[in-house]
N, CA, C and O atoms as a MOPAC input file, in Angstrom:
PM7 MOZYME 1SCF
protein

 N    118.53900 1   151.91000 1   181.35700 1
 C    119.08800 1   150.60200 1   181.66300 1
 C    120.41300 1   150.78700 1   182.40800 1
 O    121.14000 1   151.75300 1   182.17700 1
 N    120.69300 1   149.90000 1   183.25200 1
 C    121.41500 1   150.13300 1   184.29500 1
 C    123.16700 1   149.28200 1   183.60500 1
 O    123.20100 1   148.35300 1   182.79800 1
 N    124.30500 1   149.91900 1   184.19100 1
 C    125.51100 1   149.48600 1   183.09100 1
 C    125.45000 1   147.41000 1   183.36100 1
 O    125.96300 1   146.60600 1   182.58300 1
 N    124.60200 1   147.01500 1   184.78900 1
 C    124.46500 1   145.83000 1   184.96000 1
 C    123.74500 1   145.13700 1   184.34100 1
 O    124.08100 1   143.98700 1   184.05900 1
 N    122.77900 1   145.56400 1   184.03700 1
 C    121.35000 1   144.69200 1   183.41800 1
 C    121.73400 1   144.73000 1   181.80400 1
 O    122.02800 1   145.76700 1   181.21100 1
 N    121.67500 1   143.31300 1   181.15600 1
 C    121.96800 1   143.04900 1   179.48200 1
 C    120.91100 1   142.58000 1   179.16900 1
 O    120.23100 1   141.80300 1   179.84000 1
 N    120.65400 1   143.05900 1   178.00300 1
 C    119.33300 1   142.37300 1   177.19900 1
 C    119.72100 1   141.56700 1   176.35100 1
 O    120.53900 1   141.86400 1   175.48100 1
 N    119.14300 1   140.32500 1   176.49100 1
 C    119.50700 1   139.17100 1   175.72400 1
 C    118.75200 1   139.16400 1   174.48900 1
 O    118.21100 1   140.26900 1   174.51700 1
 N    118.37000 1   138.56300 1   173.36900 1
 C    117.83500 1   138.09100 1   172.61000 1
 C    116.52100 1   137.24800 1   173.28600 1
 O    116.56200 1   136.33300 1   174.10900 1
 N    115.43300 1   137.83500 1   172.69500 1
 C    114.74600 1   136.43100 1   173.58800 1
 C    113.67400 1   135.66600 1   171.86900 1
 O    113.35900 1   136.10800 1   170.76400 1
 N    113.52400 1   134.57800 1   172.51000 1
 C    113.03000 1   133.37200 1   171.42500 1
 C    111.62700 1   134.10900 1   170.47600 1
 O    111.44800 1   133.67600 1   169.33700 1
 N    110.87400 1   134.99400 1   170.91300 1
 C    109.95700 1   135.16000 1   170.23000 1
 C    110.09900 1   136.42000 1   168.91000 1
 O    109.26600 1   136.76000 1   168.07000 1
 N    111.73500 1   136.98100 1   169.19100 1
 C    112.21200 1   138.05100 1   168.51800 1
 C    112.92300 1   137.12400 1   166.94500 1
 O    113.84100 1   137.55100 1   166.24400 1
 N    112.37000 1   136.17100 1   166.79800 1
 C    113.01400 1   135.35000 1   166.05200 1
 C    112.66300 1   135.61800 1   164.81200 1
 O    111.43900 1   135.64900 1   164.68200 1
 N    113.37800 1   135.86500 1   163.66200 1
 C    112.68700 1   135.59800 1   162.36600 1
 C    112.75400 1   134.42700 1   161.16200 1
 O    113.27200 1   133.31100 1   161.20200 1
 N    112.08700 1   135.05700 1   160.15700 1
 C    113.09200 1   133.81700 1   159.13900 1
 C    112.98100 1   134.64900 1   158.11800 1
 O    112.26800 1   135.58200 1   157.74800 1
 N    114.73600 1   133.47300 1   157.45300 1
 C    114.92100 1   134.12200 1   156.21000 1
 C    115.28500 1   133.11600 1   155.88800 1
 O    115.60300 1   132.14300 1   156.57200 1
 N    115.25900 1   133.41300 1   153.65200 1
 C    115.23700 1   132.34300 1   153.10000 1
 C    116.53200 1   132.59800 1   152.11500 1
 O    116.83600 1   133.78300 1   151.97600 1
 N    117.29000 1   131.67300 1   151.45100 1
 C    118.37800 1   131.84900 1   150.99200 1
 C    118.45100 1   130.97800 1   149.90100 1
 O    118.32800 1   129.77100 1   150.11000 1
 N    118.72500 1   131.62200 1   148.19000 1
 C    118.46600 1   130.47400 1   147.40900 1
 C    120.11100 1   130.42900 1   147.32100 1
 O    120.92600 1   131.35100 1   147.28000 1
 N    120.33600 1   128.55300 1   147.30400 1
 C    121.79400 1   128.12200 1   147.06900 1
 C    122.21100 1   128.09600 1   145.43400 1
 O    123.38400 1   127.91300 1   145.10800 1
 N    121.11600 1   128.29900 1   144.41500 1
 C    121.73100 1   128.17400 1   143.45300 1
 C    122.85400 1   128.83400 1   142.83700 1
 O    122.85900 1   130.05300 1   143.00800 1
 N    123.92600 1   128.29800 1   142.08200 1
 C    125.01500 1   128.66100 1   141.96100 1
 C    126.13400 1   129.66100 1   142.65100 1
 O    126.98000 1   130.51300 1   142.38200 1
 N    125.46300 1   128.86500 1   143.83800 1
 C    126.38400 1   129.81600 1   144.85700 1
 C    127.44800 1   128.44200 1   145.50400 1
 O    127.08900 1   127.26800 1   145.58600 1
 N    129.12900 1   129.13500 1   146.00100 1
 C    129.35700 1   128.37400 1   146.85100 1
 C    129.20700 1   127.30100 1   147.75600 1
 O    128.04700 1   127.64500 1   147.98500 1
 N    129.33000 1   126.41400 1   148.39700 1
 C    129.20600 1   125.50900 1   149.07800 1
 C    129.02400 1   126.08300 1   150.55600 1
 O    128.02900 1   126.01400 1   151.27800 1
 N    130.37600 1   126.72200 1   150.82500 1
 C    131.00000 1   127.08600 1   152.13500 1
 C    130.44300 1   128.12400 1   152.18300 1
 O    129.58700 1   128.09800 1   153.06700 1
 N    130.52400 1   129.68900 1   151.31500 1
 C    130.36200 1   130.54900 1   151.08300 1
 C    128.83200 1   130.43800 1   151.89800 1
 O    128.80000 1   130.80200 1   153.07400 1
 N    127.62800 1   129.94800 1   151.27000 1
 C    126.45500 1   129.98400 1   152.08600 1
 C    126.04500 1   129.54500 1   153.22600 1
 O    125.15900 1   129.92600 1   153.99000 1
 N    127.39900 1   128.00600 1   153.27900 1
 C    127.18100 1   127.46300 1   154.66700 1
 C    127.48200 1   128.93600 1   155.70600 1
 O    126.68100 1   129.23200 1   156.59300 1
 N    128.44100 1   129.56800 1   155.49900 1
 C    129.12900 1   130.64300 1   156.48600 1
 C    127.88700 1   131.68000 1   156.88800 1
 O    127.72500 1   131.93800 1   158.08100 1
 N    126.88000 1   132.36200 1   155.73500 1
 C    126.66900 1   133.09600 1   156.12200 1
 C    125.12500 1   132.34400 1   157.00800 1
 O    124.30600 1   132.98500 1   157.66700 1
 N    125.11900 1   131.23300 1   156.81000 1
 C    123.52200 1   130.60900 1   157.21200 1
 C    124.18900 1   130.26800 1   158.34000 1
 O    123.33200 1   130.41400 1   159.21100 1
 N    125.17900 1   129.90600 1   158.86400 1
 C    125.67900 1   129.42800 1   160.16900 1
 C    125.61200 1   130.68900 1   161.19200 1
 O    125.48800 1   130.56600 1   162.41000 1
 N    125.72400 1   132.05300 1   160.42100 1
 C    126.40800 1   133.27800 1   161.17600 1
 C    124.79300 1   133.86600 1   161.66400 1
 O    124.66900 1   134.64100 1   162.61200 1
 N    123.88700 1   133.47700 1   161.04200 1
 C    122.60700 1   134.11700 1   161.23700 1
 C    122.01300 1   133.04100 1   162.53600 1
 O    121.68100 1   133.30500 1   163.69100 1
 N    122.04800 1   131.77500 1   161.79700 1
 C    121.66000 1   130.80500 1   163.16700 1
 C    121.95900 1   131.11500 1   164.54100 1
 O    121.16700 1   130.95200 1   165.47000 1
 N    123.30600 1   131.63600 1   164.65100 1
 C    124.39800 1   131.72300 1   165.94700 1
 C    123.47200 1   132.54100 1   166.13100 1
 O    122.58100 1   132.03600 1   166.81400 1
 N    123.13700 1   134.29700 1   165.62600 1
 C    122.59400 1   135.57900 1   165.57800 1
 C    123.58800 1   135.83600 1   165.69100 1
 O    123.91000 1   135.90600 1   166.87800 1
 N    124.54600 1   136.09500 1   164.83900 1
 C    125.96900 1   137.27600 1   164.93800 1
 C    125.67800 1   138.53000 1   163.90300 1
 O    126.25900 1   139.56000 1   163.56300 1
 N    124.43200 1   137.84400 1   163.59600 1
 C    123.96100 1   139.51800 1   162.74500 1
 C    123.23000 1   140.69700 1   163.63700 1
 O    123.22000 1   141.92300 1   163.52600 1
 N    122.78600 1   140.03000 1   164.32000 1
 C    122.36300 1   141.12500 1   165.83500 1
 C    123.02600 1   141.71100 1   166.55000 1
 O    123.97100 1   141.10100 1   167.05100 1
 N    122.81300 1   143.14700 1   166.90100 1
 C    123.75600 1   143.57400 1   167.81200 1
 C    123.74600 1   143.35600 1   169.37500 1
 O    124.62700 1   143.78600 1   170.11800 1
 N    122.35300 1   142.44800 1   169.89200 1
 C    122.71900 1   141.65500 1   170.66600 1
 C    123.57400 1   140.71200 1   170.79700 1
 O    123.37500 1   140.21900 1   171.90700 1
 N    124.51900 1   140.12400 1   170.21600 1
 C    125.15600 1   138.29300 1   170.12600 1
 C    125.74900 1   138.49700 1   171.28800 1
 O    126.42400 1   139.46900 1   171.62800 1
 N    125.40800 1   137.32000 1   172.03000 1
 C    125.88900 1   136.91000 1   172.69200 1
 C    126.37100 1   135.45800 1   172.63400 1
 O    125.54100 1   134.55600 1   172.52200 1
 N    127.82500 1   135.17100 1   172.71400 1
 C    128.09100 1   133.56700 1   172.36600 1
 C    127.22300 1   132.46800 1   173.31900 1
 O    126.74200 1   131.48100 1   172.76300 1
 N    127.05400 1   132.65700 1   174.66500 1
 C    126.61600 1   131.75200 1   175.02000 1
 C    124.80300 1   131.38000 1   175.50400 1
 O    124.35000 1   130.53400 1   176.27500 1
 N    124.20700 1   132.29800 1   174.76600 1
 C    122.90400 1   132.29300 1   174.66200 1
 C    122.72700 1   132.34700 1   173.16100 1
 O    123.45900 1   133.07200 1   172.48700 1
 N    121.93700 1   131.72800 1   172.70700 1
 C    120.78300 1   131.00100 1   171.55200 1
 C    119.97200 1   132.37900 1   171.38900 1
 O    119.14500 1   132.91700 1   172.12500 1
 N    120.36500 1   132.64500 1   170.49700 1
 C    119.80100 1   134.33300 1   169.82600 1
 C    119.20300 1   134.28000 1   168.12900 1
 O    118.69300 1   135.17700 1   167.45900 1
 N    119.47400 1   133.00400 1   167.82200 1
 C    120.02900 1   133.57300 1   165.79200 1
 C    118.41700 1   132.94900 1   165.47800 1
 O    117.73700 1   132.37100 1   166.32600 1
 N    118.02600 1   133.20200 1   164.14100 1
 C    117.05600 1   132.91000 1   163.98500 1
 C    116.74300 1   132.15900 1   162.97100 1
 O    117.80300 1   132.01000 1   162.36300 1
 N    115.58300 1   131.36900 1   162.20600 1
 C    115.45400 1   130.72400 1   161.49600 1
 C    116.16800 1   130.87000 1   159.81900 1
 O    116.58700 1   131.96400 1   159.44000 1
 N    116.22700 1   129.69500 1   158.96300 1
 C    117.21200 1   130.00100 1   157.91100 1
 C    115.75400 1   128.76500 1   157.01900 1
 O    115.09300 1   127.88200 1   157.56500 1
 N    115.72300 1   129.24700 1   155.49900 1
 C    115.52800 1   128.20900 1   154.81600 1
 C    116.05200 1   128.65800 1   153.34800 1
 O    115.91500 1   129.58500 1   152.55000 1
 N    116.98000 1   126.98200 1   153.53600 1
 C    117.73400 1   126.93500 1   152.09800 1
 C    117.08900 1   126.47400 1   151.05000 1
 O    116.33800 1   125.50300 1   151.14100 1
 N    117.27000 1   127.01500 1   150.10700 1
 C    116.13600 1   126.16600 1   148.71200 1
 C    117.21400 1   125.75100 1   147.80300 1
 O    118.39100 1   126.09000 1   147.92400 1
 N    116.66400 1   124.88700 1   146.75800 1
 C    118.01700 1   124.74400 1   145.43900 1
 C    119.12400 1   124.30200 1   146.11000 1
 O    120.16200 1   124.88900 1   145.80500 1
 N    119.22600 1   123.26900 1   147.10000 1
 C    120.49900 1   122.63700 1   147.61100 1
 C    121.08900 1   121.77600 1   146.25400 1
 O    122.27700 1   121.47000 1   146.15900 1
 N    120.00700 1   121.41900 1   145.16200 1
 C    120.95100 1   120.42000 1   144.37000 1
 C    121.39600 1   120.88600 1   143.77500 1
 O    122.29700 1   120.31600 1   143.16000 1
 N    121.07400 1   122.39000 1   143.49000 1
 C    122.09900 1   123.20000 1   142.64900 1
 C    123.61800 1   123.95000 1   143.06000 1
 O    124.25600 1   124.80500 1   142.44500 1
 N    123.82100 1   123.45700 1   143.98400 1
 C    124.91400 1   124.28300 1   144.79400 1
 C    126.08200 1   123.54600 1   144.25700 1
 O    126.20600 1   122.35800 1   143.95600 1
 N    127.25600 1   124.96300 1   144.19300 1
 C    128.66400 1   124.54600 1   143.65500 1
 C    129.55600 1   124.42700 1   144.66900 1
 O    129.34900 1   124.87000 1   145.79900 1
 N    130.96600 1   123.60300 1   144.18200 1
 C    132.10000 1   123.47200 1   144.89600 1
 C    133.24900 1   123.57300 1   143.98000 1
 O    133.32900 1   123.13100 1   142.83500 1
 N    134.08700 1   124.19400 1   144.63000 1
 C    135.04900 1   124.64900 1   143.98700 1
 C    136.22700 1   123.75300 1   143.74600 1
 O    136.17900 1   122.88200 1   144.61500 1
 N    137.28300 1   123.56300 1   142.94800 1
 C    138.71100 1   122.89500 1   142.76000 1
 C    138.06300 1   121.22100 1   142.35500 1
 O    137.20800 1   120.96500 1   141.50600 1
 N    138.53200 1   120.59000 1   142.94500 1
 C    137.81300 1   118.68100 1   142.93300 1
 C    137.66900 1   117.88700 1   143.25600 1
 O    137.88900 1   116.71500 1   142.94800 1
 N    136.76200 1   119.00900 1   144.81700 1
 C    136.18500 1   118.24500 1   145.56900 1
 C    135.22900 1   116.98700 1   145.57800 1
 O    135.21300 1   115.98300 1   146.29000 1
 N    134.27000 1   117.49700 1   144.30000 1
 C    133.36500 1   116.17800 1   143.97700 1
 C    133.97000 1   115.10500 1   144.24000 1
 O    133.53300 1   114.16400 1   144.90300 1
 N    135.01000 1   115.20400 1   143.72600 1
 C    135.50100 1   113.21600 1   143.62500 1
 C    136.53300 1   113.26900 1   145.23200 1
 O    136.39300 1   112.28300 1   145.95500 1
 N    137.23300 1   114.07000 1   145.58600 1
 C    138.18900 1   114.10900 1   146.88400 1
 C    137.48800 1   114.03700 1   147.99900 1
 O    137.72400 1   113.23900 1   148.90600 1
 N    136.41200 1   115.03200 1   147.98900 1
 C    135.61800 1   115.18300 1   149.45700 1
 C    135.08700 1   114.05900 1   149.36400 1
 O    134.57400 1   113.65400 1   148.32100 1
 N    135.16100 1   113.12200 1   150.89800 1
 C    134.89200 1   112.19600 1   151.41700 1
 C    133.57400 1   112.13200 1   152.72800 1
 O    133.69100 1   112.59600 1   153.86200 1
 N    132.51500 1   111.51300 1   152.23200 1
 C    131.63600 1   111.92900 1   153.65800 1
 C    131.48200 1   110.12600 1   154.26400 1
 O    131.18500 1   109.04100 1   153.76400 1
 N    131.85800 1   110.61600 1   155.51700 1
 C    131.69000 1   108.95000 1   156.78000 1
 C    130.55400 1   108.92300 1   157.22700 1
 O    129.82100 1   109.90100 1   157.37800 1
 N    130.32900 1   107.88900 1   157.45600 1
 C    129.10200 1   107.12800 1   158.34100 1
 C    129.23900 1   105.81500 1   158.97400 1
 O    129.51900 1   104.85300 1   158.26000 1
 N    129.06900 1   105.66400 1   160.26400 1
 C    129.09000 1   104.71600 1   161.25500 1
 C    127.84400 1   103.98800 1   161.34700 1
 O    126.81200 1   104.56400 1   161.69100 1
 N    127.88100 1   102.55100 1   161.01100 1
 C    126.36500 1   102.22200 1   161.77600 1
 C    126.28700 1   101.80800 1   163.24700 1
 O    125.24700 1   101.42800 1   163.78400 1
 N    127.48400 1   101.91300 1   163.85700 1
 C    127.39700 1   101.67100 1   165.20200 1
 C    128.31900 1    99.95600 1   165.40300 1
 O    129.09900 1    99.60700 1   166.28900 1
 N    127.73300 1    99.08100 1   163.99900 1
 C    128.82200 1    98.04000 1   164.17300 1
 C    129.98100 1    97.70600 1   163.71300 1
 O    130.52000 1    98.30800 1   162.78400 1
 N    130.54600 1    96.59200 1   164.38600 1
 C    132.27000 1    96.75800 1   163.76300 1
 C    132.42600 1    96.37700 1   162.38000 1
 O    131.85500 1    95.44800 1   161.81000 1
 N    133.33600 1    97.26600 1   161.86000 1
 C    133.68800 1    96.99000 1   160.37900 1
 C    132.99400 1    97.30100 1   159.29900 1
 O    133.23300 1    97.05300 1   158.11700 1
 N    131.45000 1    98.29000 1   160.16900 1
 C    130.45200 1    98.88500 1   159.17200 1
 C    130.55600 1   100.63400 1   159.07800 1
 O    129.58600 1   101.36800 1   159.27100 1
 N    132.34300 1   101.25400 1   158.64100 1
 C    132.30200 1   102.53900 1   158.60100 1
 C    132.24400 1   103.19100 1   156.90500 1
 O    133.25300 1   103.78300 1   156.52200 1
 N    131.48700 1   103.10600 1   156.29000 1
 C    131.22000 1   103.29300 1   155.37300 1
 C    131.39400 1   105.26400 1   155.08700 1
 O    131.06500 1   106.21100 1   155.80100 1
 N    132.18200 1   105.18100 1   153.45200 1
 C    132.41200 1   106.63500 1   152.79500 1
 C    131.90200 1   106.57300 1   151.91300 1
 O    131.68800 1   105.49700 1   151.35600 1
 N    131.39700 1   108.07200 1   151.31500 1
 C    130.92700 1   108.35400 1   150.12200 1
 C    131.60400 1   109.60700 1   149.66400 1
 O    131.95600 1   110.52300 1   150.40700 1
 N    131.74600 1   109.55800 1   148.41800 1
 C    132.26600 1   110.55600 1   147.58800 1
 C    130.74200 1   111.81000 1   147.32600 1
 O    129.52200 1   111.65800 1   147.28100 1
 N    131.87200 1   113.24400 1   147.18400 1
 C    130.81500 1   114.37300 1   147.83700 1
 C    129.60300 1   114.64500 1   146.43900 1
 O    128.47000 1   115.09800 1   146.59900 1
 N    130.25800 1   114.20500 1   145.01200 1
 C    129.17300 1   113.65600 1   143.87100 1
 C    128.22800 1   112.85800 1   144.12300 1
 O    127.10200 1   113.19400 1   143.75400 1
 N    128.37200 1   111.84700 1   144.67600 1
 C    127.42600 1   110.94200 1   144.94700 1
 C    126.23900 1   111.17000 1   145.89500 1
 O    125.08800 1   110.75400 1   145.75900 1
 N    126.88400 1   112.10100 1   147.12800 1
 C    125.77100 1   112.45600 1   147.62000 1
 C    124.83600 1   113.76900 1   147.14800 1
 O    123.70300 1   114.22100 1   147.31500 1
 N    125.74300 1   113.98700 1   146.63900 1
 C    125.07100 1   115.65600 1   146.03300 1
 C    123.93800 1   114.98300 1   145.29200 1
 O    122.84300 1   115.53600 1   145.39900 1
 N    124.03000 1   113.56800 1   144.34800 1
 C    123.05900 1   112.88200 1   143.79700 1
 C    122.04300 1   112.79900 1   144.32200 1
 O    120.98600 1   113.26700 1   143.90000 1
 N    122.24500 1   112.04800 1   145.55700 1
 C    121.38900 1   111.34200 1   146.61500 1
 C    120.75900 1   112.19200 1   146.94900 1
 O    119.70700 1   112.60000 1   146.45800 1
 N    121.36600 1   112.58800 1   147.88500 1
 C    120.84300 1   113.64900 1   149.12400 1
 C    121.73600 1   115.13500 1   149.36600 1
 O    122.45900 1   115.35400 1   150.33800 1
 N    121.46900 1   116.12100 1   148.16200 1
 C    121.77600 1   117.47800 1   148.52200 1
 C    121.52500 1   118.20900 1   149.83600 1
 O    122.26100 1   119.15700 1   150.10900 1
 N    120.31500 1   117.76800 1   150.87700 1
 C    120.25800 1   118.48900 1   151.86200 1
 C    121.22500 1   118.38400 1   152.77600 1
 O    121.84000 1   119.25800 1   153.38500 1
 N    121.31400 1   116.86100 1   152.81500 1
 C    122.39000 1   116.55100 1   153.72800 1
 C    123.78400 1   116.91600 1   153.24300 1
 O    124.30800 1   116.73700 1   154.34200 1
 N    124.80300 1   117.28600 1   152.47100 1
 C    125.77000 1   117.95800 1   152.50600 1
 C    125.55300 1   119.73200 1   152.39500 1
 O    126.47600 1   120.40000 1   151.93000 1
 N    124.46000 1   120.30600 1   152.79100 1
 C    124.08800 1   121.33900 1   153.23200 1
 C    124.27900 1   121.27200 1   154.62300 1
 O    125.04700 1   122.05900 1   155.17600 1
 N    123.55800 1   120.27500 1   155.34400 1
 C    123.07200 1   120.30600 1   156.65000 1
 C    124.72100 1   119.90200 1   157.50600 1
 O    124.80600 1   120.19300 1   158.69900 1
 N    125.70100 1   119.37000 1   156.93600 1
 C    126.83300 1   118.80000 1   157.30400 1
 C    127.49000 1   120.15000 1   157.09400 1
 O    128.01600 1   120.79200 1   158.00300 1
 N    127.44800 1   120.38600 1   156.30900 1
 C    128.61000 1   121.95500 1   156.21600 1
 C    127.97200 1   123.02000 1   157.18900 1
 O    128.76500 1   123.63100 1   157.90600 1
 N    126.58100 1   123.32100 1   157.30000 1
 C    126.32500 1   124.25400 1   158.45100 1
 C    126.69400 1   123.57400 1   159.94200 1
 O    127.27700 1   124.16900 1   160.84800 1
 N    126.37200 1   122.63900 1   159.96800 1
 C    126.89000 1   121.82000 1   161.37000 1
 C    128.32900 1   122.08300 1   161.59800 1
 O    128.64900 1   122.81600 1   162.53400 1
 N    129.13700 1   121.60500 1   160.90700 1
 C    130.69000 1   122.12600 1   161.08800 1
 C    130.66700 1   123.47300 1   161.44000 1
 O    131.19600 1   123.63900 1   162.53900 1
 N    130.17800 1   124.69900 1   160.82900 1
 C    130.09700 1   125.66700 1   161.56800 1
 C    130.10900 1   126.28200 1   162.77300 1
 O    130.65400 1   127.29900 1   163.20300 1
 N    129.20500 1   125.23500 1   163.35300 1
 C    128.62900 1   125.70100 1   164.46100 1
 C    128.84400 1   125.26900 1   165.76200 1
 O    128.99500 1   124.04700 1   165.74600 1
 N    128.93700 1   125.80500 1   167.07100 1
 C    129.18400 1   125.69900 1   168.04900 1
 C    129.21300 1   123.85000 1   168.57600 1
 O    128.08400 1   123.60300 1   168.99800 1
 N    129.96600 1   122.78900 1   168.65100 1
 C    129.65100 1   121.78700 1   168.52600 1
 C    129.00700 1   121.49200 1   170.38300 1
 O    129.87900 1   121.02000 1   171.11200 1
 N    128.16500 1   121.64700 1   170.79600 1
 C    127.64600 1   121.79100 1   171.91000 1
 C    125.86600 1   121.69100 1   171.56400 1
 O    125.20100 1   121.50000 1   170.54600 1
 N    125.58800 1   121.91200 1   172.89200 1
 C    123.86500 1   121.74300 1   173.15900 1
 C    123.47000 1   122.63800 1   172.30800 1
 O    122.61300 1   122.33400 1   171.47800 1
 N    124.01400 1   123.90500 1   172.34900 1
 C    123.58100 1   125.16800 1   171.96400 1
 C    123.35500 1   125.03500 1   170.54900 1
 O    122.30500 1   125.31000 1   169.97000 1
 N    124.70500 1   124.47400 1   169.89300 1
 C    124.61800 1   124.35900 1   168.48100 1
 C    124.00400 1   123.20000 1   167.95600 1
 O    124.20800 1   123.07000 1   166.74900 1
 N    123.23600 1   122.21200 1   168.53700 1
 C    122.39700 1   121.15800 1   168.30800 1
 C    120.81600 1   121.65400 1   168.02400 1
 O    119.94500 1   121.09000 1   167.36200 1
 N    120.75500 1   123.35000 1   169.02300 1
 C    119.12800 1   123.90300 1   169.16200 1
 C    119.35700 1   124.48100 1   167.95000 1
 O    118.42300 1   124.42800 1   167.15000 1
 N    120.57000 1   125.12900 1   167.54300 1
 C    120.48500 1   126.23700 1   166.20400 1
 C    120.60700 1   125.29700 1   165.05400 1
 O    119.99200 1   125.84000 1   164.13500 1
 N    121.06500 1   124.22300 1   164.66500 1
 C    121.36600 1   123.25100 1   163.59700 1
 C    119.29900 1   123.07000 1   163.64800 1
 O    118.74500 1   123.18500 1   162.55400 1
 N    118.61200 1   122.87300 1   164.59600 1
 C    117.25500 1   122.34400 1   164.52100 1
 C    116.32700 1   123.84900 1   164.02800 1
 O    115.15400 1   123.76400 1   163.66400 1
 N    117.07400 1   125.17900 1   164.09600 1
 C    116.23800 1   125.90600 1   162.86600 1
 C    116.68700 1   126.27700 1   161.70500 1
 O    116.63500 1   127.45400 1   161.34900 1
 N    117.15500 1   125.38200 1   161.01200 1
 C    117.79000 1   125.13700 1   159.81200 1
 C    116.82700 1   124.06100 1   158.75400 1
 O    116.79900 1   122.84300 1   158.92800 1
 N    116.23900 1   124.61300 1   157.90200 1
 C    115.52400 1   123.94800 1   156.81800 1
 C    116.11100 1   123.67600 1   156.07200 1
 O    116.85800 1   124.63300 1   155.86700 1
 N    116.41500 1   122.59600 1   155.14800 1
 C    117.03700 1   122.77800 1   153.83700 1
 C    116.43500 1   122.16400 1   152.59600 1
 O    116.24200 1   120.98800 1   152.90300 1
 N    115.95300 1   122.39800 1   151.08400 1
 C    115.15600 1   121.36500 1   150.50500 1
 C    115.92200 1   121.66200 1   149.11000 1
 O    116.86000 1   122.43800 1   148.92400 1
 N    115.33600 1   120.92600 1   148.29400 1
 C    115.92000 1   120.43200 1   147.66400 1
 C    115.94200 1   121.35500 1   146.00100 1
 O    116.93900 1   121.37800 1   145.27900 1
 N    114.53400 1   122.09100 1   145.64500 1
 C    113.90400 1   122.77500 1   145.01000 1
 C    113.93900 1   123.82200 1   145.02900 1
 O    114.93400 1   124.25800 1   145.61000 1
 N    112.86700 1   124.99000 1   144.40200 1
 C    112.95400 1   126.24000 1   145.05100 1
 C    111.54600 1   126.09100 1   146.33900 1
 O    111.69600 1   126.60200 1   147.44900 1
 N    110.48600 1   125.47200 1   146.03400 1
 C    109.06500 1   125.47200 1   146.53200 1
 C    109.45100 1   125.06600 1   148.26000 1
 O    110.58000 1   124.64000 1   148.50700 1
 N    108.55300 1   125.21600 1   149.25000 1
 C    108.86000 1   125.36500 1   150.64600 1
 C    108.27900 1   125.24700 1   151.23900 1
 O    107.99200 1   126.40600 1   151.53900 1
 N    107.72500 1   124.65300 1   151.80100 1
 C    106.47200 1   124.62600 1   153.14200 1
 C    106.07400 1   125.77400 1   153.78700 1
 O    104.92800 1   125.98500 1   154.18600 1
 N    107.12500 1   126.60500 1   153.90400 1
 C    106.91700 1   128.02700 1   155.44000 1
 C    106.64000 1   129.31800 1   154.65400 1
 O    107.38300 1   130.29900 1   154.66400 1
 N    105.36200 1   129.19800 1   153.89700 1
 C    105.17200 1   130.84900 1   153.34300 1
 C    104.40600 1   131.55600 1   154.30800 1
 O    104.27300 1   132.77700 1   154.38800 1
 N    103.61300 1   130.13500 1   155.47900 1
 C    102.81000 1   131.08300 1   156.08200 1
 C    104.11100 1   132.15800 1   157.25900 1
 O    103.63600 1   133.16700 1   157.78100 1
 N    105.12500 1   131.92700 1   157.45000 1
 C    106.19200 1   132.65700 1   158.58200 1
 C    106.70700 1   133.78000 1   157.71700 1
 O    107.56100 1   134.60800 1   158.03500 1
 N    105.97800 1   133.67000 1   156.43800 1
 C    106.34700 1   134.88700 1   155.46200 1
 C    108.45000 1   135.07600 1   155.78600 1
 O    109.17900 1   135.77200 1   156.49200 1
 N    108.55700 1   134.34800 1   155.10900 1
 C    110.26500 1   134.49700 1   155.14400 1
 C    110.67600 1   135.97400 1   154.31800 1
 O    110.00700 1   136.58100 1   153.48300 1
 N    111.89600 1   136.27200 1   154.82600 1
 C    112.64800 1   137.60400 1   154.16900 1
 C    113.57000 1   136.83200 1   153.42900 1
 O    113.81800 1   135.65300 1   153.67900 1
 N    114.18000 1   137.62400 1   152.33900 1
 C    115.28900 1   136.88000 1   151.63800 1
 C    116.98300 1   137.76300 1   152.61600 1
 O    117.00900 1   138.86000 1   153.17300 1
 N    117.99100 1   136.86700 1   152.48900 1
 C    118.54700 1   136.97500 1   153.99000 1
 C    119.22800 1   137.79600 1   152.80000 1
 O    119.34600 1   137.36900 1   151.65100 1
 N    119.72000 1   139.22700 1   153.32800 1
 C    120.59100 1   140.01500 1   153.61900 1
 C    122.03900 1   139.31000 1   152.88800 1
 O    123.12600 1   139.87700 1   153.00000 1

């Protein structure tokens, strides 16, 4: 290979891995599921090419946060009309909807661009341990 020519990552070199959140960190897993999406575990990475590969989180309702946040952390939502900007406290959604303060903490992670809109879309997250994707035979991530 010539010192000009770089080999990128290409889309079909993709894998998956699966990551159980129980009693783990919040951030702690968002970080390392964000770092695999990007592919900064490859010794290809390149920042501005889409390299990282699939992630699935299980046991999102079991996931911890540290100090007291439950009641402090604040999550927004816009419906688009005036005077409809509605917050929720980070307990309440953990109630509701555990994926989604999964899916919000890997998003912050990540490149806020096109790029990081394609890697946020191979990001699974559920709620249980059980999973749809046994046929992609997942690895447990590293």
């Amino acid at each position: 290979m010539n010192k000009t020519q770089v080999q990128y990552a290409k889309p079909e070199d993709r894998r998956w891995y699966v990551v159980s959140a129980a009693d783990d960190t919040l951030g702690r897993v968002a970080a390392r599921v964000a770092a695999v999406l990007r592919g900064k575990h490859r010794a290809t990475f390149t920042p501005h090419i889409d390299g990282g590969d699939f992630v699935i989180v299980t046991d999102a309702e079991k996931i911890r946060v540290t100090g007291d946040k439950l009641r402090q952390k604040l999550y927004y939502r816009h419906s688009g009309h005036p005077g409809h900007l509605r917050s929720e406290e980070l307990r309440h959604l953990l109630e509701r909807r555990p994926e989604e303060v999964m899916m919000r903490a890997v998003k912050g992670m990540l490149p806020h661009n096109r790029i990081g809109a394609r890697m946020l879309k191979r990001l699974r997250v559920y709620r249980g341990e059980a999973h749809p994707h046994e046929a992609q035979q997942p690895a447990p991530l590293p």
